[in-house]
C-alpha positions in Angstrom: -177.7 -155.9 -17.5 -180.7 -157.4 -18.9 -183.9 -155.3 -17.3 -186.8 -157.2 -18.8 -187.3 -160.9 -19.7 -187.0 -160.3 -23.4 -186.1 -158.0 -26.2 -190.4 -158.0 -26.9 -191.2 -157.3 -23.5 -189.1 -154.4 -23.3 -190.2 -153.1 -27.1 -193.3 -153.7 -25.6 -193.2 -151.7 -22.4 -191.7 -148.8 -24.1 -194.1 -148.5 -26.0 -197.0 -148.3 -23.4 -194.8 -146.0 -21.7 -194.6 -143.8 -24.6 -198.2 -143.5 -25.6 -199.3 -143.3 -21.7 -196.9 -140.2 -21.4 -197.9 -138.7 -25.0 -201.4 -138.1 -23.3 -200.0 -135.6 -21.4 -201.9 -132.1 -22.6 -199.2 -129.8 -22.0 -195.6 -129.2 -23.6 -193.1 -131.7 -22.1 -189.7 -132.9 -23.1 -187.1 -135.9 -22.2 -183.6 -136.3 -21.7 -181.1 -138.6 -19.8 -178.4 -137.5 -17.2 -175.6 -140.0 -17.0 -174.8 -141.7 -13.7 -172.6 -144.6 -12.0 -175.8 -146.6 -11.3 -177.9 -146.3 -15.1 -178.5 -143.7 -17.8 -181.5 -142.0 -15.8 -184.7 -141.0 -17.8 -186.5 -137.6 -16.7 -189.4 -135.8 -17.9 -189.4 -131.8 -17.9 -192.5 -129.9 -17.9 -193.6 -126.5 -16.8 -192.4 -123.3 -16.8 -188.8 -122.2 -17.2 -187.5 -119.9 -14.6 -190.4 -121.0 -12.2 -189.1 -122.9 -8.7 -187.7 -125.8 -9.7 -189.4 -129.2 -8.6 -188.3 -132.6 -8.6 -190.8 -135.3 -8.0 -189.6 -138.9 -7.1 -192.6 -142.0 -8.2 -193.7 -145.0 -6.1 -192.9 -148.3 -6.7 -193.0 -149.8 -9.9 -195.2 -147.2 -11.8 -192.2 -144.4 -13.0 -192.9 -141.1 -14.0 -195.6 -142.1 -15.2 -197.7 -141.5 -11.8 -197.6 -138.0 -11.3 -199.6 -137.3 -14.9 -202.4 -136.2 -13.1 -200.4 -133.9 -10.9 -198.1 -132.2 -13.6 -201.2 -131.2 -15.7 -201.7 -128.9 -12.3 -198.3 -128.0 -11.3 -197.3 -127.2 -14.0 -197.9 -123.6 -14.3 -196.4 -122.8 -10.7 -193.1 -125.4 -11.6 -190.3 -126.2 -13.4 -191.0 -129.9 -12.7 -188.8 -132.9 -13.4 -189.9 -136.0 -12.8 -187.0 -138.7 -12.6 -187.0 -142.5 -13.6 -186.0 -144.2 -10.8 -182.5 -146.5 -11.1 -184.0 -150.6 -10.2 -187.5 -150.0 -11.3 -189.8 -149.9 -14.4 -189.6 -147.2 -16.3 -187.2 -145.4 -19.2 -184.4 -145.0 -17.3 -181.3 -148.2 -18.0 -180.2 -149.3 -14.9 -176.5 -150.9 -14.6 -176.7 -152.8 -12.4 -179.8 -154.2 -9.4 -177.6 -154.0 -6.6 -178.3 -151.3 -5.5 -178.6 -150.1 -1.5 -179.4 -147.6 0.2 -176.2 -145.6 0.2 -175.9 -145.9 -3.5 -179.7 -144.7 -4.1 -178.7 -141.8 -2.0 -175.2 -141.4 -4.2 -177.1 -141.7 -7.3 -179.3 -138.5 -6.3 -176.4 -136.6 -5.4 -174.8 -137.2 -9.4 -178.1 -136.4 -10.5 -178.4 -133.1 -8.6 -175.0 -132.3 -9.6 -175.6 -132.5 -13.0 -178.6 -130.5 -12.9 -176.6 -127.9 -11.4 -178.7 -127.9 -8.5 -177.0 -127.0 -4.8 -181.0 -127.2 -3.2 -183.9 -128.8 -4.5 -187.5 -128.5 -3.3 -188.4 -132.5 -3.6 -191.9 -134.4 -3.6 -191.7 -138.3 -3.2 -194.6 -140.3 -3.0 -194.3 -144.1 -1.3 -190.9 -145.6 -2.0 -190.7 -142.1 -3.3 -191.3 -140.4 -0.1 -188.6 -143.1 1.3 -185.8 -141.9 -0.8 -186.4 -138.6 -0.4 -187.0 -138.6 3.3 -183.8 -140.3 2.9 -181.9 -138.1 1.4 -183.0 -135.0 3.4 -181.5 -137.0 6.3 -178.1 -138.1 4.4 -177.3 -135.0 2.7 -179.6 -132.1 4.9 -178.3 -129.6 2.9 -179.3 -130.4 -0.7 -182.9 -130.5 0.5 -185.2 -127.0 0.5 -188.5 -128.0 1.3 -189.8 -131.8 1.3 -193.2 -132.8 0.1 -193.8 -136.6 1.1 -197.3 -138.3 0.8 -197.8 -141.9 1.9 -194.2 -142.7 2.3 -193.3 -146.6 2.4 -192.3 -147.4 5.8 -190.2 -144.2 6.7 -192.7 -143.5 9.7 -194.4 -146.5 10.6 -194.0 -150.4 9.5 -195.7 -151.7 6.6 -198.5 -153.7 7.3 -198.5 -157.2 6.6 -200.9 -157.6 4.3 -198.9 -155.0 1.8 -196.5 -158.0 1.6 -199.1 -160.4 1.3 -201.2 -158.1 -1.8 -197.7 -157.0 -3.3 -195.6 -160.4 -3.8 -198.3 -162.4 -5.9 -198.7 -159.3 -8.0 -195.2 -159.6 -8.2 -194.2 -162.9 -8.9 -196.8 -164.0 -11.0 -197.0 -161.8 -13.6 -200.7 -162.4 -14.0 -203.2 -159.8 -14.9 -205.4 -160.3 -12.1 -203.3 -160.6 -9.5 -201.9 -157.1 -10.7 -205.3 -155.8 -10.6 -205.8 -157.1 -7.4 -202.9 -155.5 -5.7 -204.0 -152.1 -7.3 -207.2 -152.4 -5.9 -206.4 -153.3 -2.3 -204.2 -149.8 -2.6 -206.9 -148.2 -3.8 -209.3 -149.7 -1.4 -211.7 -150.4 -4.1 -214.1 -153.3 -4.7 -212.4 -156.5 -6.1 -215.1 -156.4 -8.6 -214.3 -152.7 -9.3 -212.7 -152.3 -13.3 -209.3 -150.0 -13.2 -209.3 -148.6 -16.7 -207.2 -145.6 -16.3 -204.3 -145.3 -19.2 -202.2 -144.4 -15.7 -202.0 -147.5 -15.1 -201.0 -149.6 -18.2 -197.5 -149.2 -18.0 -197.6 -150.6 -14.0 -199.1 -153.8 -15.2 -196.4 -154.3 -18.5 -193.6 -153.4 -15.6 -195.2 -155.8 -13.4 -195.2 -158.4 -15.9 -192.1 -158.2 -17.5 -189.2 -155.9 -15.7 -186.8 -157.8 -14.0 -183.8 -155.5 -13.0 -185.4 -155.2 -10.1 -183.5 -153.0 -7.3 -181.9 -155.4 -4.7 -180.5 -154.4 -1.3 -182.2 -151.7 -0.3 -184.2 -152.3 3.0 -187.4 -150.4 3.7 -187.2 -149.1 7.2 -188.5 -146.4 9.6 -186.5 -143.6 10.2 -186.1 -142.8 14.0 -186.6 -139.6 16.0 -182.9 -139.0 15.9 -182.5 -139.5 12.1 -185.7 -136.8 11.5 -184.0 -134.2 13.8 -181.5 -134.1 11.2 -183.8 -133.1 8.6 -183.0 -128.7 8.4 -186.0 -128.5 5.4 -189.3 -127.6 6.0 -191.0 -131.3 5.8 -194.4 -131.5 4.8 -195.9 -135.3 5.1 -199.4 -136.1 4.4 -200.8 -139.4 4.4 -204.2 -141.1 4.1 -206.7 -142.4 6.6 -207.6 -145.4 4.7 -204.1 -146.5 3.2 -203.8 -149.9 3.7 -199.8 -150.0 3.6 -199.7 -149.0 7.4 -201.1 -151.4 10.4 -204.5 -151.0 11.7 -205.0 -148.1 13.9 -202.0 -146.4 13.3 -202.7 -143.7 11.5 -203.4 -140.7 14.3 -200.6 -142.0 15.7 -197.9 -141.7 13.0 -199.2 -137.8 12.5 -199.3 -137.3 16.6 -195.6 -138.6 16.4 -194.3 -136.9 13.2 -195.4 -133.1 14.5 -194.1 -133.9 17.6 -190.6 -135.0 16.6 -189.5 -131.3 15.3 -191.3 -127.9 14.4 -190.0 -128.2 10.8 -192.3 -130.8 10.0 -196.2 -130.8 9.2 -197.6 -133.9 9.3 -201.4 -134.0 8.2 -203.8 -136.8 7.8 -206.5 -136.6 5.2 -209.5 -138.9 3.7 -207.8 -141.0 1.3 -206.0 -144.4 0.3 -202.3 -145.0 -0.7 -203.3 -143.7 -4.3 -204.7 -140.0 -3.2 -202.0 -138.3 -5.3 -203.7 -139.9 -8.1 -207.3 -140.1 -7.0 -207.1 -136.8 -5.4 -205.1 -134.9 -7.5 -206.7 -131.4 -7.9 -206.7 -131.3 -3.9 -203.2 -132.7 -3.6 -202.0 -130.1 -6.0 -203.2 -127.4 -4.1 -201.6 -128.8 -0.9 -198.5 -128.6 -2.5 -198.5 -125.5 -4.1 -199.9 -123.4 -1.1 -197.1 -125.3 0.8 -193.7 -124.6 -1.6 -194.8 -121.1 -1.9 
């Protein structure tokens, strides 16, 4: 199917994807692992023979996201950071039909592939989704579960997510892409976002239009988490604007409640503390997975 508007566009986009990722200061390669839903893109980094980590991106951005965190992972990994099928990014999606069932399929050819029975998984937003997910779906496959700021999965999104995110979305205009970013960041509207992170977010943004349809953000209920059998680590932000007002406490009262294999922890940040927070996030995971 046709991902991006035009032939430029996606000459275009692969190009800022290209030279974003070549910033990357360590040794890093990329391959593709066939699958029934696209020809999925994956970048390896870190060090062989290490614990093996797979790290899912949020919405819209691709691997691309987790460049601050790989610099510090890195040495404790063997990291692979996978292209999501429907979204922006390197891998070619066949089709944007896809639901949840077939997101949770397409993970399982992909695991296959890699020859890997259990994976230790981090997922961050629609990330965290599909991994929470999947360690519901298939409890198995899943060692130990890093999520941080999932979308949905534990509470509702708040409304103004829908109201930030759709004219980012559908207009394809710079500023409105901006503006989005900054309400997730909870900086000033006036604030400049320069970071090289985020170039590829706003040519996705702008031009990508595969899309993934039929896939329904929800939250997971008690029952569904009691099926989780991995150690689940979930850490979210106080400010992040993608959850209702006063919720926050709440969600991490509830979520270490529902099970003793879960951690839930709530620190000083926005939806974008993976990013803005890296150094400290990277540390949380690492003392966690080992």
């Amino acid at each position: 199917m046709d991902l991006f508007k035009d032939e430029e566009s996606k000459i275009r986009y692969y190009n800022v994807y290209d030279k974003t990722l070549s910033q990357l200061k360590i040794n890093y390669e990329t391959f593709y692992i066939e699958t029934t839903y696209g020809n999925t893109h994956i970048i390896h980094c870190g060090k062989n023979g290490k614990k093996k980590l797979i790290m899912l991106h949020c919405m819209g951005f691709s691997s691309i996201a987790w460049l601050e965190n790989i610099k510090g992972l890195s040495n404790e990994f063997d990291i692979y950071c996978i292209d999501s099928v429907g979204e922006p990014g390197r891998t070619i999606s066949y089709t944007n039909k896809i639901k949840f069932n077939d997101y949770m399929e397409w993970m399982t050819q992909l695991f296959d592939k890699m020859g890997l029975e259990q994976v230790n998984l981090v997922g961050w937003s629609f990330g965290g989704f599909l991994a929470t997910g999947y360690a519901i779906y298939q409890p198995k496959r899943i060692k130990n579960l890093v999520v941080l700021s999932p979308a949905s999965t534990v509470s509702p999104l708040s409304l103004n997510f829908y109201f930030n995110l759709f004219p980012a979305l559908f207009s394809g205009k710079d500023e409105k892409i901006a503006s989005f970013l900054k309400w997730m960041l909870c900086v000033k509207e006036n604030s400049i976002i320069s970071d090289e992170i985020f170039l590829p977010f706003y040519e996705g943004m702008k031009s990508f239009r595969g899309w993934a349809t039929g896939t329904k953000l929800r939250v997971f209920t008690e029952k569904e988490f009691k099926c989780i059998i991995a150690n689940y680590y979930l850490i979210i932000g106080n400010r992040d604007p993608i959850y209702r007002k006063g919720q926050h406490e709440k969600i991490i009262k509830k979520m270490n409640k529902y099970s003793s294999n879960i951690n839930a922890e709530l620190i000083n940040g926005t939806h974008g503390f993976p990013w803005q927070q890296a150094n400290e996030i990277n540390q949380k995971i690492i003392k966690y997975l080992k």
